[in-house]
C-alpha positions as CSV (number, residue, x, y, z in Angstrom):
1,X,162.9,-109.0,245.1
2,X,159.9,-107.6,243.2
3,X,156.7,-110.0,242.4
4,X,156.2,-112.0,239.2
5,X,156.9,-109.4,236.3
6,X,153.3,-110.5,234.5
7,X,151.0,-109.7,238.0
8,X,152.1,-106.2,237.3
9,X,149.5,-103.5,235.7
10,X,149.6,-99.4,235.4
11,X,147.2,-97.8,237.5
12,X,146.9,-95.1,239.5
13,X,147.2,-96.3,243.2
14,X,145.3,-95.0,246.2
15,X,146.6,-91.5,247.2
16,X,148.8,-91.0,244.0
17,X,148.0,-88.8,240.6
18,X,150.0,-90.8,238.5
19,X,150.3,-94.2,236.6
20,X,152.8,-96.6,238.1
21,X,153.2,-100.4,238.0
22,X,151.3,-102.3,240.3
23,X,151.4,-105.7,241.2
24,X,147.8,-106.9,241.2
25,X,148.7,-110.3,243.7
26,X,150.1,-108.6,246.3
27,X,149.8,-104.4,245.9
28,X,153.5,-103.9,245.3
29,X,153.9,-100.4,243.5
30,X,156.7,-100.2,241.6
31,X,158.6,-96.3,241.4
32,X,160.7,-95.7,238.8
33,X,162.6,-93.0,239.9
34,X,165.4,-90.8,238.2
35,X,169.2,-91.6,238.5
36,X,171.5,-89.6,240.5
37,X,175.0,-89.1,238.9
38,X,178.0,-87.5,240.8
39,X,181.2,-86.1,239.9
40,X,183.4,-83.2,240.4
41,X,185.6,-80.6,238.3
42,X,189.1,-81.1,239.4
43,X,192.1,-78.8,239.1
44,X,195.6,-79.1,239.7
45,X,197.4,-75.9,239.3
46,X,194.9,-74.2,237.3
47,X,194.9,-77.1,235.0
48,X,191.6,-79.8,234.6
49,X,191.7,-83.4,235.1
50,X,190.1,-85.1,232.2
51,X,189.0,-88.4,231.3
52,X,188.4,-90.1,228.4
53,X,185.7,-92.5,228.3
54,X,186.4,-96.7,228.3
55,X,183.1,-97.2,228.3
56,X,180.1,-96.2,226.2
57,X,178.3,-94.1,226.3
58,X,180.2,-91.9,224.2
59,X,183.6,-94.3,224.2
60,X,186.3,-92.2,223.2
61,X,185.2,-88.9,224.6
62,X,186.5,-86.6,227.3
63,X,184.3,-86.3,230.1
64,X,185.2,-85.4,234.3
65,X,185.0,-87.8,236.7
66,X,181.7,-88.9,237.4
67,X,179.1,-91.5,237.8
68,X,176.0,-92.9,239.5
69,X,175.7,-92.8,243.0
70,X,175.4,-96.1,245.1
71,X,173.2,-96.9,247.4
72,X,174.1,-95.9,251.4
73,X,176.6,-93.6,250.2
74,X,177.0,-89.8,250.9
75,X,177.2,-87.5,247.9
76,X,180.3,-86.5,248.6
77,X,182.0,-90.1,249.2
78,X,180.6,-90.9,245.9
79,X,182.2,-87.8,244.4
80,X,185.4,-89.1,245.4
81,X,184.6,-92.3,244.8
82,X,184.0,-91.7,241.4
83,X,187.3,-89.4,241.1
84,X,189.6,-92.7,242.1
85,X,187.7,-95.4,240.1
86,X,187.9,-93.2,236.6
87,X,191.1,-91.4,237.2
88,X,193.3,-93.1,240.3
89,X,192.7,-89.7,242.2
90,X,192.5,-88.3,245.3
91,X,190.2,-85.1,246.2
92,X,189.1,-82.2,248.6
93,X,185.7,-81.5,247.7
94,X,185.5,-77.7,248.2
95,X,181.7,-77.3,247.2
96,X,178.6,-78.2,245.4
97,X,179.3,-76.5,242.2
98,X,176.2,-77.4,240.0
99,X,173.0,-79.6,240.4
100,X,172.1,-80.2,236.4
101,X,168.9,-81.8,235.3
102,X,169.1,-84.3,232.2
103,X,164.8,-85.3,232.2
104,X,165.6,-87.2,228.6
105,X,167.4,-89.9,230.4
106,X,165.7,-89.2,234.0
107,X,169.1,-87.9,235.8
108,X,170.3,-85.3,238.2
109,X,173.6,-84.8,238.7
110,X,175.9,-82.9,241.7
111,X,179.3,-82.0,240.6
112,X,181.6,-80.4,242.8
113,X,184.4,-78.3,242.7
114,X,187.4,-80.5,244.0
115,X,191.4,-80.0,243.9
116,X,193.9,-82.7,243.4
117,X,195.4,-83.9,246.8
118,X,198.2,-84.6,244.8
119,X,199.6,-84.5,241.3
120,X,199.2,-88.2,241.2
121,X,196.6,-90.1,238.8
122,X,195.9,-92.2,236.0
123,X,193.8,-94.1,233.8
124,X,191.2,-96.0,236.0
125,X,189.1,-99.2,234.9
126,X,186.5,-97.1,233.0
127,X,188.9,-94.5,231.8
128,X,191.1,-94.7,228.4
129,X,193.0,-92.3,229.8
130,X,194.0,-89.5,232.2
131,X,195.2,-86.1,231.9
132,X,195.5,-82.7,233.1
133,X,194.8,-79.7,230.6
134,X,194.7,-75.9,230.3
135,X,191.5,-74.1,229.5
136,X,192.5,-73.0,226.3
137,X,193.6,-76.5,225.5
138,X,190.5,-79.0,226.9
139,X,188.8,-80.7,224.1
140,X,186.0,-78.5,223.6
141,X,184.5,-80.8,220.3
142,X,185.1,-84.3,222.2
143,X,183.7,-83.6,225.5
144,X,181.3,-86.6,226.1
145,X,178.2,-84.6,227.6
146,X,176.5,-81.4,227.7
147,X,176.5,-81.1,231.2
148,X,180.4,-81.9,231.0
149,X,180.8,-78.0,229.5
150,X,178.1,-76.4,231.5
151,X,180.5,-77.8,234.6
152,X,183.5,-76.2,233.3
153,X,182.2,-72.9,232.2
154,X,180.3,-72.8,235.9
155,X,183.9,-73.7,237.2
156,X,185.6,-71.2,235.5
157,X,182.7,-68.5,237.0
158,X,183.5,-69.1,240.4
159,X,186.9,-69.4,239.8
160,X,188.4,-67.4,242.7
161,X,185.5,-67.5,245.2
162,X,185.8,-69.1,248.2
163,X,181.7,-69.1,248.9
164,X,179.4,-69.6,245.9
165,X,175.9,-70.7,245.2
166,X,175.6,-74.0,242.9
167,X,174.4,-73.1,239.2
168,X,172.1,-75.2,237.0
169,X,171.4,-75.9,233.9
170,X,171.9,-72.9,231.6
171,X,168.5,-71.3,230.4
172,X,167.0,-73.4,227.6
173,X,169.1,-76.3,227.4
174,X,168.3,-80.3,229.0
175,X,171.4,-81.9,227.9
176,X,170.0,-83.6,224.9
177,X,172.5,-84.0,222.3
């Protein structure tokens, strides 16, 4: 549990270079560090699994399965975690596809590339709904996040290849929106 909110001050504490809060009763330091989201691009059959959002931000949008990671939990068991809470699925993570940056809103996010175990899903608690689309049909305009299309366009790159080295943000772009 932290210390009294009002014993806290910004300074810059012995052996750092930066401000932070610091409790001035008892020396607690407070670091406020960025968010780690996790999520995967899943096909079935050459096809995407898409979700649209229950949940704001961006209610109403498409988006993959994702979300923050919890504490004491792997990456990758968060990955999947994430694919059965938004869309009642099952996965086989088959590689760390992309490690985006968002600094506006202090996240980093691992997606994977991940298959269906089988053609069974659905709607989960934070989903509207679920479903399973072509390339030429995904929802290009009502895709919730940047980093949502950076995900599919570095899917459709490594499309094919069994070994392949994660991609990043494309040159330029944060994610704002």
């Amino acid at each position: 549990m932290l210390p009294d909110r009002h014993a806290f001050t910004r300074q810059i504490p012995d052996g750092d270079n930066r401000e932070r809060l610091v409790c001035g009763d008892c020396g607690f330091i407070n670091y406020v560090n960025p968010k780690i989201v996790v999520g995967a691009v899943v096909t079935w059959e050459g096809r995407f699994l898409l979700c649209r959002r229950a949940i704001e931000p961006r209610r109403g949008y498409w988006t993959i399965p994702a979300g923050y990671l919890e504490e004491h939990e792997t990456t990758e068991a968060g990955a999947r975690r994430e694919a059965l809470e938004e869309a009642c699925a099952e996965i086989e993570l088959e590689g760390l596809l992309g490690v985006y940056n968002v600094p506006r809103i202090s996240q980093v996010q691992l997606i994977y590339r991940a298959t269906l175990r089988a053609p069974e899903f659905g709607a989960g608690e934070e989903s509207l709904e679920a479903a399973l689309f072509d390339w030429a049909d995904i929802p290009w305009k009502e895709l919730a996040f940047p980093s949502v299309i950076w995900a599919l366009n570095h899917h459709r790159e490594v499309d094919g290849h069994a070994i392949f080295a994660p991609r990043t943000n494309p040159h330029g772009q944060t994610g704002n929106y």
